[in-house]
C-alpha positions as CSV (number, residue, x, y, z in Angstrom):
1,X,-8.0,-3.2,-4.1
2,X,-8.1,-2.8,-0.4
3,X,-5.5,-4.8,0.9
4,X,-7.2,-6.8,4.0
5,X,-9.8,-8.0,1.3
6,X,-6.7,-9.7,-0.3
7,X,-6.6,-13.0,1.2
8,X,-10.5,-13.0,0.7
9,X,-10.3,-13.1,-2.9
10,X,-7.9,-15.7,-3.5
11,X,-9.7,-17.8,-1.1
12,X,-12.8,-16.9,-3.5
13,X,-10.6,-17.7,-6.9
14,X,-8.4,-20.3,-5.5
15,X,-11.7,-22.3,-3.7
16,X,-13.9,-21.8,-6.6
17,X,-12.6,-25.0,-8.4
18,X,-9.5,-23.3,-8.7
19,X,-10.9,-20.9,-11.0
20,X,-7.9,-19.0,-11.0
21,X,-4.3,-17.9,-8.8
22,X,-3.8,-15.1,-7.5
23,X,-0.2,-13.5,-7.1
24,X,0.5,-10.2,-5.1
25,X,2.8,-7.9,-6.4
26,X,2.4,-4.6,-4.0
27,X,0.6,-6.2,-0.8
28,X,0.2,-2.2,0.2
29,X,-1.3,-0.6,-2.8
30,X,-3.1,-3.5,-3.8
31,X,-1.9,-4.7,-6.8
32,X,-2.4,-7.8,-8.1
33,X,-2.2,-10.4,-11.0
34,X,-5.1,-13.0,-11.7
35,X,-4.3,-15.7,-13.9
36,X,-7.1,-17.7,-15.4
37,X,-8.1,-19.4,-18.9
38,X,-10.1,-17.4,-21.4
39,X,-12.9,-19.1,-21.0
40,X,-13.1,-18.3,-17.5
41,X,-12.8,-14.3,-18.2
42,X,-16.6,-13.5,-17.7
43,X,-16.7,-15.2,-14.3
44,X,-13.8,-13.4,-13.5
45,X,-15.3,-10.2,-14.3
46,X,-18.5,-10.6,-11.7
47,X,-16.4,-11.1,-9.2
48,X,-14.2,-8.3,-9.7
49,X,-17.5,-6.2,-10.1
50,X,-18.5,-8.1,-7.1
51,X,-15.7,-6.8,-5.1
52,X,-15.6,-3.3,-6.8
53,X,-12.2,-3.6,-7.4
54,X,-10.8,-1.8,-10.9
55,X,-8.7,-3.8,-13.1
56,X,-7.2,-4.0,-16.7
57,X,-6.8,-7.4,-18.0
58,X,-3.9,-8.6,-20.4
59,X,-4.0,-11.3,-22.3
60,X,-1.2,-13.8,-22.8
61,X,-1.2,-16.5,-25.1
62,X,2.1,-18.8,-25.3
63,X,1.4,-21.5,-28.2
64,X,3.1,-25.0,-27.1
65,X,4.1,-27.1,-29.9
66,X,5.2,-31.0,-29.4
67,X,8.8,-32.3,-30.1
């Protein structure tokens, strides 16, 4: 993504209920990580397609089991 809209979109994710975080990795070639819940992957997309930004997204899933 371009990197002076950077700040823009986590103030979008970050603002919108806390929707999701935002972590920069490459600042210069804009790459970044979004973390969010599942449920919360189609809002995600519109506003990736929003900001015409390209993405891949990963999913991670760490099962937490009481003691």
């Amino acid at each position: 993504m371009d990197p002076s809209q950077i700040a823009f979109l986590k103030f979008i994710l970050e603002g919108y209920d806390h929707l999701a975080t935002l972590t920069v990795h490459d600042a210069s070639q804009g790459i970044l990580q979004i973390s969010f819940f599942p449920t919360e992957e189609e809002v995600i997309k519109e506003i990736l397609k929003d900001f015409e930004i390209s993405y891949q997204i990963s999913s991670y899933h760490q099962n937490l089991k009481s003691q």
